[in-house]
C-alpha positions as CSV (number, residue, x, y, z in Angstrom):
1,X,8.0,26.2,-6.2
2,X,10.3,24.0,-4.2
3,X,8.9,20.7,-4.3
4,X,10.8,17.8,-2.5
5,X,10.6,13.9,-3.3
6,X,11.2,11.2,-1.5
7,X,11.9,7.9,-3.3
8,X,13.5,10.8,-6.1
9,X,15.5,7.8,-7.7
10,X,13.3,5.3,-7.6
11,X,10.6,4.0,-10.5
12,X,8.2,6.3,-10.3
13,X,9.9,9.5,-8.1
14,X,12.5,9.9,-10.8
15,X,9.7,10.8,-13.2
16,X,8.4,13.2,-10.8
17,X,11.6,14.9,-10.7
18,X,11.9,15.1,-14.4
19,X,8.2,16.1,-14.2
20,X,9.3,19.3,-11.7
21,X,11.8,20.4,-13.3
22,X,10.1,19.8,-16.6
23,X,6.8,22.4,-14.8
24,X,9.3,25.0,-14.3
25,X,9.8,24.2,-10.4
26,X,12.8,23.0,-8.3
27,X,13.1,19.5,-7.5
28,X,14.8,18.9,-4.3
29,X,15.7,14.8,-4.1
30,X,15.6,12.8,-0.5
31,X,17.5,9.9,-0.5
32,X,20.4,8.4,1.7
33,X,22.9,9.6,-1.0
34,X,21.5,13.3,-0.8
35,X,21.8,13.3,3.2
36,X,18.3,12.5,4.3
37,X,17.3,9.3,6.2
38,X,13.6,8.8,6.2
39,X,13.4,6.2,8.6
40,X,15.5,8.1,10.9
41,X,14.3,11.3,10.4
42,X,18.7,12.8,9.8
43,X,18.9,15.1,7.4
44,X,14.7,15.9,7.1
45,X,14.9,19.4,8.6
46,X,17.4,20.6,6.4
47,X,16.1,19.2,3.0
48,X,13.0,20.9,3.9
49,X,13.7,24.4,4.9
50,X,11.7,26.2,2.2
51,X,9.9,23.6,0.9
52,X,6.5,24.1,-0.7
53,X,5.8,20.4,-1.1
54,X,6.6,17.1,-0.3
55,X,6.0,14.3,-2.9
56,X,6.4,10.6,-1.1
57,X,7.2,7.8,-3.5
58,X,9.9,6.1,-1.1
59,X,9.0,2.4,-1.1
60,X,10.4,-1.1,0.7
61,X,10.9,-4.5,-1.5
62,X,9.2,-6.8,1.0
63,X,6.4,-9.2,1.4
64,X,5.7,-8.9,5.1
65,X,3.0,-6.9,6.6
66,X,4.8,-6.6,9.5
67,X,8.0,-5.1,7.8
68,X,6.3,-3.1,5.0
69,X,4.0,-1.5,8.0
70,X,7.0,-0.7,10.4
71,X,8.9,0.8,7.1
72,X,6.0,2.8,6.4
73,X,4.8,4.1,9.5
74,X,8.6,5.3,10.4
75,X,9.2,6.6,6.8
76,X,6.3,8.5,6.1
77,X,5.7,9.5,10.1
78,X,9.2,11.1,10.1
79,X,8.4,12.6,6.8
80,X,5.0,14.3,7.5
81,X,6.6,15.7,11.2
82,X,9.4,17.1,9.1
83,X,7.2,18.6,7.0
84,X,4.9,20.0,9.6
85,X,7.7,21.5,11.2
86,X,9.3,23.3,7.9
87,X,6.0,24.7,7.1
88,X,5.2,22.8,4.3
89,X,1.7,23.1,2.5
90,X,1.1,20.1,0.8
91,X,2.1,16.7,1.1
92,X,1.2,14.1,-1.4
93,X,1.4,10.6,-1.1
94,X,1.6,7.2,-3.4
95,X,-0.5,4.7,-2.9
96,X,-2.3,1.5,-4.3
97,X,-5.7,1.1,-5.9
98,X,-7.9,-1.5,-3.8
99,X,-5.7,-1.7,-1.0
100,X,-8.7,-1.1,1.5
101,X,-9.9,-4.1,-0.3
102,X,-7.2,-6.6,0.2
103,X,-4.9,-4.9,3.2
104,X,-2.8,-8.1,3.5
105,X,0.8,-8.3,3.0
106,X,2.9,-5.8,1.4
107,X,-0.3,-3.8,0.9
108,X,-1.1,-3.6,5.0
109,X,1.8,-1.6,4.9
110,X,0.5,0.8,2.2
111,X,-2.9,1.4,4.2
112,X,-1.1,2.0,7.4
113,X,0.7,4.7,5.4
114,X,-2.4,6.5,4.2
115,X,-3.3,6.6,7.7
116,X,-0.2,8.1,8.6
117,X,-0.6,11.1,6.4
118,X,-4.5,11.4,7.0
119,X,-3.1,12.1,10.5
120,X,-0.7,14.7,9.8
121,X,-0.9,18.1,10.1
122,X,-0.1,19.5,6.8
123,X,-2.7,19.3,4.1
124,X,-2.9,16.0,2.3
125,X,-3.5,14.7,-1.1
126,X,-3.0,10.6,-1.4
127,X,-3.2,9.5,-5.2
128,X,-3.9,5.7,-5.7
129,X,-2.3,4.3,-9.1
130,X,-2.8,0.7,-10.2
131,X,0.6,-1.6,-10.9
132,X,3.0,0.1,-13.1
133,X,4.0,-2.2,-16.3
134,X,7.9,-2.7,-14.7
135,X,5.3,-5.1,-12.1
136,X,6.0,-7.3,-15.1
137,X,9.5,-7.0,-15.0
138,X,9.6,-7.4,-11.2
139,X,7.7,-10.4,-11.0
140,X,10.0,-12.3,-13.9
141,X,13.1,-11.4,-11.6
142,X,11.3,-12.9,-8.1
143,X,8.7,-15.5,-8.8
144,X,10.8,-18.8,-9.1
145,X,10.6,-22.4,-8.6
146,X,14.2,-23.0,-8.0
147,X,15.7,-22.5,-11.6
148,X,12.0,-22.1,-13.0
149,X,10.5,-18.7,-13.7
150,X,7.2,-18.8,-13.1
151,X,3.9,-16.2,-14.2
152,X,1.6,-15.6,-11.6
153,X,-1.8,-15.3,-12.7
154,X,-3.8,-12.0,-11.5
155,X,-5.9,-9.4,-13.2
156,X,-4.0,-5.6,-13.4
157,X,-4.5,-2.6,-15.3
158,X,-1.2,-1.5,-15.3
159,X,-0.2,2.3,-15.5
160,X,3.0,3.9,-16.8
161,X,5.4,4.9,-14.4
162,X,6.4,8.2,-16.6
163,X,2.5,8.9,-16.7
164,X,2.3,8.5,-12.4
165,X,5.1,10.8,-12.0
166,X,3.7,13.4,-14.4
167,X,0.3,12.9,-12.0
168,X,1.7,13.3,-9.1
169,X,4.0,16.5,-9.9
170,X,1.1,17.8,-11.1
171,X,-0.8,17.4,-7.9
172,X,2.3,18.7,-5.5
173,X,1.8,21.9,-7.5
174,X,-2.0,22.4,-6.5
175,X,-3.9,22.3,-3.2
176,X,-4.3,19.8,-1.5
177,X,-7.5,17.3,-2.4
178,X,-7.2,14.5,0.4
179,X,-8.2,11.0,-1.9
180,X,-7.4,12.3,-5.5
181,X,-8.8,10.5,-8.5
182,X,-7.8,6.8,-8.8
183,X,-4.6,6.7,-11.6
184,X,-4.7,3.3,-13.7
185,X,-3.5,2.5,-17.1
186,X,-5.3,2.0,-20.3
187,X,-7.0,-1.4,-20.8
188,X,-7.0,-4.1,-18.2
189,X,-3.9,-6.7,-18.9
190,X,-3.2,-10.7,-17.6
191,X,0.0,-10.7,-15.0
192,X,0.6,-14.1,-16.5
193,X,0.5,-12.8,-20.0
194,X,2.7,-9.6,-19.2
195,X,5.2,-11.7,-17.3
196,X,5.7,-14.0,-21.1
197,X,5.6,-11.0,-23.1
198,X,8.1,-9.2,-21.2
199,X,10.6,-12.2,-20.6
200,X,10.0,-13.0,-24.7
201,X,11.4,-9.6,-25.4
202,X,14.0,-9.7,-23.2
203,X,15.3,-12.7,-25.2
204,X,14.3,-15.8,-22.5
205,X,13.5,-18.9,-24.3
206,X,12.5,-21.1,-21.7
207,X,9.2,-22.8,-20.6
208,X,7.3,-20.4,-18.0
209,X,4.1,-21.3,-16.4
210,X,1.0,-19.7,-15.1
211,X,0.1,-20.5,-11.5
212,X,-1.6,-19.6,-8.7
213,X,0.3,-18.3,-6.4
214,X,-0.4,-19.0,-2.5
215,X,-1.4,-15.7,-0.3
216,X,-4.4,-13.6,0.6
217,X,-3.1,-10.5,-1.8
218,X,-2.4,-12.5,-5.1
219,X,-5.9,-14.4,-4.5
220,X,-7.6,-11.2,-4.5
221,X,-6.0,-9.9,-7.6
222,X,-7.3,-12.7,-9.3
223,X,-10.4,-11.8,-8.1
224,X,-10.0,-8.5,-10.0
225,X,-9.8,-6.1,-6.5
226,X,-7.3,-4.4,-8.1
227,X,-8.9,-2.9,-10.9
228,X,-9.8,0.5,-11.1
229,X,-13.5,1.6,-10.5
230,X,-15.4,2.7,-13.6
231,X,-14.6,6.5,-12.6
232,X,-10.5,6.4,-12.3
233,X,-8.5,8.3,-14.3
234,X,-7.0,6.5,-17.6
235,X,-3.5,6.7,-18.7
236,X,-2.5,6.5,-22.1
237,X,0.5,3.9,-22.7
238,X,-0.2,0.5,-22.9
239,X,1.8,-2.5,-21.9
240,X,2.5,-3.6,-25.3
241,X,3.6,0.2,-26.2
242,X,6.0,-0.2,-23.4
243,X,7.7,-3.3,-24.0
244,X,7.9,-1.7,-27.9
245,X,9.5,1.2,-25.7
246,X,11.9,-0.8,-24.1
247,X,13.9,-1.8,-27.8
248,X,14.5,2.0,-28.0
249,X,15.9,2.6,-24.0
């Protein structure tokens, strides 16, 4: 099979390409640097020709609903047409677990792109995963008070991104299942805790505290909205396996 994946560098679509080529398939990457525009649509046809699948992973560093919607909607609505147009049977899409519970923010974009490919013509599979354990890494690097790193407080589950790619090769290579099994990690985890942990093994010594952070989306994660329901599938590394993991990168 010819499987094609957007986001192919990123966290999680580089393991789906190592997870193709690992299944005996050809992976066929869509990025700016391969010739393929997403929010433009240049390059699509061509990447596609003889495609069997489309994995999306392609993603936006923003907090705005407004700018993580329009990327979405563009990205993913070029993609699926493309798609549609080459033929292609399957297309398979990353998502967010409890996004339909807290569509604010970055996450309104994410439900306006499940709605994008339960609109498309080509058959659909959407795979919801909780936050991947780099969230810890990602939230060390952004949430500041001028000099001060802060650790936002919020329940998580988080999930390994090597694990996610495996998933969602996995699915590209079957039919298509429109909402797949919920994906989330082991054991449920502290944000705050992770934030420490990963900053202590990174060799920061300073003072970091746990706050609440303002917004609609982090206030909900407190609340636990999202964690996985009872019947998600369970990855296998931990958080504290992966920061073990990082000593040996």
């Amino acid at each position: 099979m010819r499987i094609a994946i957007a986001g192919g560098t990123g966290i999680v679509g580089s393991h789906v390409v190592e997870a193709v080529r690992a299944n005996g398939d050809e992976p066929i990457v869509l990025t700016r640097r391969t010739g393929v525009d997403l929010l433009t649509g240049a390059g699509l046809d061509a990447a596609l020709d003889g495609v069997d699948a489309v994995v999306d992973t392609a993603n936006i560093e923003t907090l705005s609903a407004k700018a993580a919607t329009s990327f979405f909607q563009q990205a993913t609505g070029n993609l699926a047409a493309a798609a549609a147009r080459a033929g292609v049977r399957h297309l398979v899409v990353l998502s967010i677990v409890g996004i339909d519970r807290m569509p604010y923010d970055y996450y309104a974009g994410k439900v306006a792109q499940e709605r994008v490919a339960e609109a498309s013509s080509v058959p659909w599979t959407i795979l919801r995963a909780t936050q991947f354990h780099e969230f810890a890494a990602q939230m060390f690097a952004r949430a500041k008070l001028g000099p001060l790193h802060i650790a936002p407080r919020a329940r998580v589950q988080p999930i390994a991104a090597r694990e996610v790619g495996g998933r969602l090769a996995a699915l590209a290579a079957g039919s298509a299942q429109g909402r797949a099994a919920d994906l989330a990690g082991p054991r449920e985890e502290r944000l705050d805790e992770m934030v420490k942990a990963y900053a202590e093994r990174t060799g920061h010594r300073g003072w970091i505290p746990s706050v609440n952070l303002p917004g609609r989306q982090l206030k909900a994660m407190r609340a636990g909205l999202a964690l996985p329901s009872d019947d998600a599938m369970r990855g296998t590394q931990t958080f504290a396996d992966w920061l073990t993991a990082l000593d040996h990168a």
